[in-house]
LOGUVO-531547 format. One record per residue: z, y, x of N, C-alpha, C in turn; residue in three letters. Coordinates in pm, whole numbers, plus 50000, padded with zeros to 5 digits. Example, Ala and Ser with C-alpha at 12.3 -4.5 7.8 and 13.67 -1.06 7.14 Angstrom:
2
507804943151319507804955051230507804967051320ALA
507084977551285507144989451367507875000351290SER
END
This chain:
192
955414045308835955664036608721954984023108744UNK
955894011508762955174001008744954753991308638UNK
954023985708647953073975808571954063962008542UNK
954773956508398955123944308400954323937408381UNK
954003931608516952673920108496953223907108440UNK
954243902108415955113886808381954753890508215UNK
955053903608115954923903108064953903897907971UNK
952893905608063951293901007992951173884907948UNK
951673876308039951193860407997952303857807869UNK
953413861207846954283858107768953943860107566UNK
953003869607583952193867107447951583861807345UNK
952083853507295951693844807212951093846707104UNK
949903847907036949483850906908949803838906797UNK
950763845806703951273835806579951623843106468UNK
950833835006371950833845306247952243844006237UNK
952403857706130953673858006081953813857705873UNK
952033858705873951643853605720950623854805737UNK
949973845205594948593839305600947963850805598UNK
946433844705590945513859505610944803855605467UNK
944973843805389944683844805232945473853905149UNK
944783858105042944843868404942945513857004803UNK
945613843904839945723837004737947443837004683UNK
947823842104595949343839804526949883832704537UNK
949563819604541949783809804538950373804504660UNK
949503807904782949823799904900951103814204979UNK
951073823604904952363835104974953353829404891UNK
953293824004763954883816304729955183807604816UNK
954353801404827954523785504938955663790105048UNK
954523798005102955583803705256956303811105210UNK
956773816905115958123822805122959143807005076UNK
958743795305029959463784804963959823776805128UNK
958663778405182959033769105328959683776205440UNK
959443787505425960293800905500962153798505531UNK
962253795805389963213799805313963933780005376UNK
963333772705326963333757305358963623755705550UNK
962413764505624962583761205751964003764705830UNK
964103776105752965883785805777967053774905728UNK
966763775805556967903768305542968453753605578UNK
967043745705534967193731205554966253727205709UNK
967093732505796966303730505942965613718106019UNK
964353715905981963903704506062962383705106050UNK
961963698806179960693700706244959823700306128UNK
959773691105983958933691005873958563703405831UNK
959753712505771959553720105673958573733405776UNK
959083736005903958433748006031956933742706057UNK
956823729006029955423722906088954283729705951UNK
954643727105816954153729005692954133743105684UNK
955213751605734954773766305735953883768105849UNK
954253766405910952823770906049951623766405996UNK
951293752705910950223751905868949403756705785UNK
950553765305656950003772705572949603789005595UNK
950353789205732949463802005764948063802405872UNK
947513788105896946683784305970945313790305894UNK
944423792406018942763797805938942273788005882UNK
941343790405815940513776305702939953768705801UNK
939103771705916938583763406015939563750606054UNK
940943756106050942173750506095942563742706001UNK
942553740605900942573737005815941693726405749UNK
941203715505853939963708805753940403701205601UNK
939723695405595939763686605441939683674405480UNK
940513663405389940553644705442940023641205318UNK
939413630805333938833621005229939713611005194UNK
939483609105096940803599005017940553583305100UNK
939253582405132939423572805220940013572705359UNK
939963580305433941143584005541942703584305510UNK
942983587205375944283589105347944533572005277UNK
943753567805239944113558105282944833545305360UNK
943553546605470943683535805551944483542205631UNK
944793555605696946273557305704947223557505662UNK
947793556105530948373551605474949063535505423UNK
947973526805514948223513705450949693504205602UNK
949843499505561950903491705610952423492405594UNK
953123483105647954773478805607955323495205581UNK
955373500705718956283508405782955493518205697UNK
954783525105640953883534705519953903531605400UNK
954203518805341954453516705189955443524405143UNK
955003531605009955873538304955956213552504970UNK
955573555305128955713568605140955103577805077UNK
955173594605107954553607005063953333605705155UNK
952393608605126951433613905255951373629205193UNK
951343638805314951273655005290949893657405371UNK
949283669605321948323672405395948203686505319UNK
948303692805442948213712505430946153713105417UNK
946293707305282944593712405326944513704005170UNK
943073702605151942193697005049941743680805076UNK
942033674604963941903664904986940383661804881UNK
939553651004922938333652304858938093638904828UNK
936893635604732936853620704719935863616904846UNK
935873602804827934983594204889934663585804814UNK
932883585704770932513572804742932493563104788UNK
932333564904896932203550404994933353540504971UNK
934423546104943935703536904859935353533804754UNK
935293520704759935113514304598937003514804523UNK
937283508504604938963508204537939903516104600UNK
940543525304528941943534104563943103523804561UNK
943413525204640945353523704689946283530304558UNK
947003524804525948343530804502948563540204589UNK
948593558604532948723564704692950293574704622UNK
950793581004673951663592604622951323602404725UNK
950493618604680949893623004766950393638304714UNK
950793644804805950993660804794949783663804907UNK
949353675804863948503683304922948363698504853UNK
947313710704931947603723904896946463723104776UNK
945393715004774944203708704669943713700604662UNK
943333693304565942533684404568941153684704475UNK
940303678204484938763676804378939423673304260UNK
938603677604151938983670904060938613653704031UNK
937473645104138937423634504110938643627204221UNK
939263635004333939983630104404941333627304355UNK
941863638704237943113637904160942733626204059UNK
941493622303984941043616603880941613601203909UNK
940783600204039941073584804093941883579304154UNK
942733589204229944133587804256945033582504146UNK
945563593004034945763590103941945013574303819UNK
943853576403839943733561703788944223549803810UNK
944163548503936945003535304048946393532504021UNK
946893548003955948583549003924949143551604024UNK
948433560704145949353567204228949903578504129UNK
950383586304249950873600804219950063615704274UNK
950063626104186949393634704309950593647304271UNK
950683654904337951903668404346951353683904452UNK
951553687304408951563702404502952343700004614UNK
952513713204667953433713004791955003718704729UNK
954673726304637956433732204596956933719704489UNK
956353709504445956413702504386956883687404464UNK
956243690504636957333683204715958273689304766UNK
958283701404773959693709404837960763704204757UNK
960443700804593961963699404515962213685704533UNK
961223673304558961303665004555962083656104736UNK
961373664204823961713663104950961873673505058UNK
963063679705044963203691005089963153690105230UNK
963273680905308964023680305482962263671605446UNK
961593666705427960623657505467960813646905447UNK
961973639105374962203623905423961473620305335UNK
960773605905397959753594405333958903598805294UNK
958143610805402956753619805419956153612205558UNK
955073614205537953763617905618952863624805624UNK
952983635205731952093648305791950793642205813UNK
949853639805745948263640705794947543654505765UNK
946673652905903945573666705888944253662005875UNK
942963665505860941763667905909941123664105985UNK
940013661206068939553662106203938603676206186UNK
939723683606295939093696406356937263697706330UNK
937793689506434935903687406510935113682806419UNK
935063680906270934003676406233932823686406165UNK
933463697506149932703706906146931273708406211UNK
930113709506142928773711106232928373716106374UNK
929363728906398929223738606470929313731506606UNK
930633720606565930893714206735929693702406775UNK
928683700906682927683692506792926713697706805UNK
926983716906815925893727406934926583728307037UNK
928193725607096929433730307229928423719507333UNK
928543729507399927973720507521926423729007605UNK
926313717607682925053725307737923703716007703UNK
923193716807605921983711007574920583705307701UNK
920603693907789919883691207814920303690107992UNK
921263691407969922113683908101922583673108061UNK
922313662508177922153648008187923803649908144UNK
923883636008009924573632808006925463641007885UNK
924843648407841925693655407759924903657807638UNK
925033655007507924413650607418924563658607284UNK
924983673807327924823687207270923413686107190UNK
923293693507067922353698607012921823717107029UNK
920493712207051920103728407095919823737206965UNK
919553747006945919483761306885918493757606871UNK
917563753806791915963754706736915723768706636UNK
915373779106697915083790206558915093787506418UNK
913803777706413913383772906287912883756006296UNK
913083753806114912663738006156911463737206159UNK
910553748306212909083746006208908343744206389UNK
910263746706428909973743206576910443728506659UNK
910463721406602910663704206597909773694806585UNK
908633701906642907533692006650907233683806815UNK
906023675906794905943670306959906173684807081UNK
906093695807014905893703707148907323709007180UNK
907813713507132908713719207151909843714707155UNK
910843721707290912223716607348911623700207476UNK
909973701307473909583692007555908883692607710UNK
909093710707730908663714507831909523710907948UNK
909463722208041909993722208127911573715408156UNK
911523712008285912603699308265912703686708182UNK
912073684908108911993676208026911123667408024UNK
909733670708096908823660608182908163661108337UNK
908163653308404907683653608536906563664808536UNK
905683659408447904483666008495904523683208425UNK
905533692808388906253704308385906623707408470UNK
906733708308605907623717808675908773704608732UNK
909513699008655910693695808683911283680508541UNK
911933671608576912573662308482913843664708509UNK
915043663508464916293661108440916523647308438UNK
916953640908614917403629108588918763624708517UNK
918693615308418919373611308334920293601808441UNK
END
């Protein structure tokens, strides 16, 4: 009996539904399911793949990002979409006119949106409004901003500017993480 070895690489792991418990987001995908089949185009398949994405996958944008992506000729007027949570930013003194679907938003991010006299909407609330996607824009997140990614790396090789694993913050003083390799007169320096 032989072994199909071709098979093995051909495996793709892809959800086939979310791994939330939330009601809400299993109507969705049965609404974009239903949208990607009937009304066929790269929008409606991109928005389901996203709603069955993990939360990691999923970051959150600040209304100031949605923004200033949002601003210019060829973007006036449009939808901006975003499969995720949208949050405020103080650091914006003034909101845009925005028209914004998303899966949530803060309540000061809907507040001030709405003050400016944009719009804000759900996602089945753009399905009726824009079924194929037209006069949308897909924004996501940045992945990477998550904490976790400035421990990736190798802490203390030249050139690479990783953060190390300190147990505790009671180990962040002059001594420690200052030994070895780290000064001549240790053993060894790490030329930079």
């Amino acid at each position: 009996m032989g072994r199909d070895v071709t098979a093995i690489k051909k495996h793709h792991a892809k959800r086939s539904s979310p791994s939330s418990t939330n009601p809400y987001i299993y109507l969705l995908v049965k609404v974009f399911r239903f949208l990607s089949r009937r009304a066929a185009c790269p929008f409606n398949k991109t928005v389901l793949h996203r709603l069955m994405m993990s939360r990691t996958n999923l970051p959150p944008m600040t209304l100031s990002k949605v923004a200033s992506l949002m601003t210019g000729k060829e973007r006036d007027g449009k939808i901006a979409v975003i499969v995720g949570t949208v949050t405020d930013d103080t650091r914006l003194a003034e909101v845009p006119k925005l028209r914004v679907a998303a899966l949530k938003f803060t309540e000061t991010a809907r507040a001030r949106i709405l003050k400016a006299g944009g719009e804000v909407m759900t996602l089945d609330q753009l399905a009726m409004v824009a079924p194929k996607g037209s006069n949308t824009v897909l924004l996501r997140g940045k992945r990477s901003a998550r904490t976790v990614y400035k421990y990736f790396g190798a802490p203390g090789v030249p050139g690479c500017h990783a953060r190390p694993y300190i147990p505790s913050t009671s180990k962040t003083g002059r001594k420690h993480e200052r030994a070895r390799g780290r000064r001549a007169g240790k053993a060894w320096k790490v030329a930079a």
